[in-house]
C-alpha positions in Angstrom: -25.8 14.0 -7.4 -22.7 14.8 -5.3 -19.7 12.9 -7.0 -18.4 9.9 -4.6 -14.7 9.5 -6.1 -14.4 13.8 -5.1 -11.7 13.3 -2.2 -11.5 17.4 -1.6 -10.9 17.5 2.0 -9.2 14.4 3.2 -5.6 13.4 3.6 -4.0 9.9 2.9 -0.7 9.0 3.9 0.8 6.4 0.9 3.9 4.7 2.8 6.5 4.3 -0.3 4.6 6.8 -1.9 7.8 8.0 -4.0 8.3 5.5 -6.5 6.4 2.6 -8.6 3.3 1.5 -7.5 3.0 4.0 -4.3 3.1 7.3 -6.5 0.9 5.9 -9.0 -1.6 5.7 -6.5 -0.9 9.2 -4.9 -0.9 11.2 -7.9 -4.4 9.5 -8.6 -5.4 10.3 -5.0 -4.7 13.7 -5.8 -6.1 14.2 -9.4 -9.4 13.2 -6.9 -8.4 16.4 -4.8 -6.5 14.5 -1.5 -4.1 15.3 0.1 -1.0 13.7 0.3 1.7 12.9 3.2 4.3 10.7 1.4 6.1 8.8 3.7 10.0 6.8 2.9 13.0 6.4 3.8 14.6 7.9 1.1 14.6 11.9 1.3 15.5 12.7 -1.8 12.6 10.7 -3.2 10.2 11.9 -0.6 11.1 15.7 -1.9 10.8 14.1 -6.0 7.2 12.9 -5.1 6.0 15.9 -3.2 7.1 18.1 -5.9 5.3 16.2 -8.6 1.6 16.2 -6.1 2.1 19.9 -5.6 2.4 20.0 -9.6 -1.1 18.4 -10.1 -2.3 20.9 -7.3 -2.1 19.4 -4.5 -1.3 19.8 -0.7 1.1 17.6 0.0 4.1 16.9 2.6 6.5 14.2 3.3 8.2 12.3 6.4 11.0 10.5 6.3 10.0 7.3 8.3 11.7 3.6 8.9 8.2 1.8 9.0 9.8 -1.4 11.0 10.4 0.9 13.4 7.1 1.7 16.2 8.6 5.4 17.7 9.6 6.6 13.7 6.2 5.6 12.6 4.6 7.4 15.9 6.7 10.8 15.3 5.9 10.6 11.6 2.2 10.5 12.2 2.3 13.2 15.1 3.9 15.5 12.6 1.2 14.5 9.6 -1.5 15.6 12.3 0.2 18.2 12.7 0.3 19.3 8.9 -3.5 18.7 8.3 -5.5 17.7 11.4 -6.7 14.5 10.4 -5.7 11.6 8.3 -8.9 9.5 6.6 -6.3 7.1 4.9 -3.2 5.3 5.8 -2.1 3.2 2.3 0.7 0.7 3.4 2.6 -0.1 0.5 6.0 -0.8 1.7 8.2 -4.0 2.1 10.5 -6.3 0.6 10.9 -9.6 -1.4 13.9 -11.1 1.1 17.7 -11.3 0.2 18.9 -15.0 -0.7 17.2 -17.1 -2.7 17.3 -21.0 -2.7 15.6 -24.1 -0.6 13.7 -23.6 2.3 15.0 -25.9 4.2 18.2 -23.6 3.8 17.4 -20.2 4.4 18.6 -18.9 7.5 15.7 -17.6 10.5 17.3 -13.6 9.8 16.1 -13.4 6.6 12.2 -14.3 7.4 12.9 -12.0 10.3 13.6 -9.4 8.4 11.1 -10.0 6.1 8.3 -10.1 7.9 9.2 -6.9 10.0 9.5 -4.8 6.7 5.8 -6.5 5.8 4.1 -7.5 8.7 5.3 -5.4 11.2 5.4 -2.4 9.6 1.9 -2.5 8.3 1.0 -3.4 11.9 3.1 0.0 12.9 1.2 1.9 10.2 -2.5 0.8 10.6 -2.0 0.8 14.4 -1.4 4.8 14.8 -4.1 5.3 11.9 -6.9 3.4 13.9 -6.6 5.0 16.8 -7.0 8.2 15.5 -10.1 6.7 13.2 -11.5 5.3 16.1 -11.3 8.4 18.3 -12.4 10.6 15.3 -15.6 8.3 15.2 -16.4 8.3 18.7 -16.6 12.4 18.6 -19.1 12.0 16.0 -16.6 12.3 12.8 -16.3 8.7 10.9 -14.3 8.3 8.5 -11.6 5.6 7.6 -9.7 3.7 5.1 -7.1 1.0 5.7 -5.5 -0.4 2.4 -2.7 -2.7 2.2 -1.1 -3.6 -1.0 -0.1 -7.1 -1.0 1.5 -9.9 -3.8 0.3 -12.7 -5.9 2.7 -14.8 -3.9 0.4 -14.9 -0.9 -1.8 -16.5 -2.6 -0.6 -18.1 -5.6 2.8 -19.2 -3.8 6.3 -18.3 -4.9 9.1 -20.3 -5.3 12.8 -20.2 -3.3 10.5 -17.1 -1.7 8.3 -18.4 0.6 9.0 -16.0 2.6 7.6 -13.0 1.1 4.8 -15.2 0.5 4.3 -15.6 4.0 4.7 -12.7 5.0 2.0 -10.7 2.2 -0.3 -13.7 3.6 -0.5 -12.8 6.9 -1.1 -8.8 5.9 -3.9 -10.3 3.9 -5.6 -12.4 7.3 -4.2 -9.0 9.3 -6.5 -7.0 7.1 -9.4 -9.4 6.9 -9.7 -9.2 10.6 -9.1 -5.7 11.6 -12.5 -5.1 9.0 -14.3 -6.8 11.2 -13.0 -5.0 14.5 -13.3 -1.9 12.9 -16.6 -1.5 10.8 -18.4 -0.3 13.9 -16.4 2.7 14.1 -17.3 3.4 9.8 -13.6 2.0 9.6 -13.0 -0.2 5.9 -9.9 -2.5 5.4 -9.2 -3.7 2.6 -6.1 -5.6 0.6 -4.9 -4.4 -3.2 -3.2 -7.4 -5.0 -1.2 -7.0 -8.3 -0.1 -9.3 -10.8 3.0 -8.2 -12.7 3.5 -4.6 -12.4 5.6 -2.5 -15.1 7.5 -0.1 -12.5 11.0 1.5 -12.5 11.4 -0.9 -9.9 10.7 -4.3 -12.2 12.3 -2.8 -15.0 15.4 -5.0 -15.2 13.1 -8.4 -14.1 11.3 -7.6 -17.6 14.9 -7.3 -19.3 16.0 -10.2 -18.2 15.6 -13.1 -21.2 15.0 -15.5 -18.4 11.9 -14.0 -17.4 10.8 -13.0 -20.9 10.9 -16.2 -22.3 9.6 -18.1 -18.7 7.2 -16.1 -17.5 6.1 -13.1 -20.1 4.0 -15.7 -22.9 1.9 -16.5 -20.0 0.9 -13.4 -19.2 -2.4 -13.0 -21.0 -2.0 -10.7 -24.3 1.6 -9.8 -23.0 0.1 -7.4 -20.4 2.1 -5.8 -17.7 -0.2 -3.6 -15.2 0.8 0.3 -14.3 0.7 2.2 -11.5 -2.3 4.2 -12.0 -4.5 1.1 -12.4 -3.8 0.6 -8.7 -4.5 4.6 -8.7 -7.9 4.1 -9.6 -8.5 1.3 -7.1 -7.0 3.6 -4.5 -9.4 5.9 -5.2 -12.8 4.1 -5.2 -11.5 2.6 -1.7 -10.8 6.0 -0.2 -14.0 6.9 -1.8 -17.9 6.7 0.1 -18.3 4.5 -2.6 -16.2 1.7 -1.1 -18.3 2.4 2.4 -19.5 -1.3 2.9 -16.3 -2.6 0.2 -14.1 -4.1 3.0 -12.3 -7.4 4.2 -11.7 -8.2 0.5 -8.4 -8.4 -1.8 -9.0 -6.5 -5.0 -7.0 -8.4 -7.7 -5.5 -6.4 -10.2 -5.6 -7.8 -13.7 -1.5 -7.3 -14.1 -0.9 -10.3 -15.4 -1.3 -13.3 -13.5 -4.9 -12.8 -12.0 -5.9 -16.0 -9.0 -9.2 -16.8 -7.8 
């Protein structure tokens, strides 16, 4: 029997594929033989992260794309086709937490703009241009299609002086619910990947702090803090013919605080 987590042949694209949580997942996509198109702002990290894949044996390129913004996003897909003739995966892992903290009632209307353009929007950007080719691939006979969003405990669980953020990973999470419905006709899956607390070069100095280590770290079952390639493997299964009728549903990873 064939193996269904063998990924030889397609391409994902892993938006902030070159650090934390996005590389985990795209060095596990391409232990499973995918190939890779990292895409981030930052160049240097983009080159970092495409070395490492072509280490592990991989094909893999990068594009440096702003994902709030619709014509970067459009150019950086044009030249991924371009690269390998098809994408079968677009990953959206990018966005931000928001700048200043405190009350609600406080926070001033740019920063939930610019929140929910990072999150929102650029999701919308991403999963927008990888439909359409999905959808056009699918009506020549060729289906074939993963959308996966990572999102937050805090759209669910709430999070506080950072609603925010919560917000925004909320509405990626309805976003997501209802483009699986849209899109299952064309063989097209959507799903949502949720963490708890994730031990990342990026959370590295939340875990130093005492604050959070005496607050929030004993209730954290058996002290544990996720990593990377546990989203890796979920990454995987979902670009995998396994996950084929696996869609509309937010996959809760057991980093620490798990919500049902």
């Amino acid at each position: 029997m064939a193996n269904p987590f063998d990924l030889t042949g397609r391409v994902a694209v892993v938006t902030g594929g070159n650090g934390g949580i996005g590389l985990g997942m795209a060095e596990a996509l391409a232990n499973a033989g995918c190939a890779i198109s990292v895409w981030g702002r930052n160049e240097a990290k983009n080159a970092e992260a495409v070395a490492r894949l072509s280490a592990l044996g991989a094909r893999a390129e990068a594009q440096g794309v702003d994902v709030t913004d619709r014509a970067s996003v459009e150019a950086a897909f044009a030249a991924t086709l371009k690269a390998f003739g098809r994408v079968d995966g677009m990953i959206a892992n990018a966005g931000v937490t928001g700048a200043s903290k405190g009350p609600f009632v406080d926070r001033p209307v740019e920063d939930f703009r610019r929140v929910m353009a990072a999150n929102v929007e650029g999701v919308m950007h991403c999963f927008q241009v990888a439909a359409k080719h999905m959808i056009e691939r699918a009506k020549a006979g060729d289906a074939c299609g993963r959308l996966i969003a990572t999102s937050s405990v805090a759209s669910i669980d709430g999070a506080a002086f950072n609603e925010h953020y919560g917000a925004s990973k909320g509405a990626v999470n309805a976003m997501v619910r209802a483009l699986a419905v849209e899109l299952a006709r064309y063989g097209v899956t959507a799903n949502t990947i949720l963490p708890g607390w994730i031990a990342t070069d990026m959370t590295e100095a939340t875990f130093a702090n005492p604050k959070f280590a005496g607050a929030v770290t004993p209730r954290i079952p058996v002290r544990r803090f996720g990593q990377p390639s546990d989203f890796g493997g979920i990454a995987v299964y979902l670009m995998s013919g396994a996950s084929s009728y696996h869609t509309a549903q937010t996959l809760v990873i057991d980093g620490g605080y798990t919500v049902f």
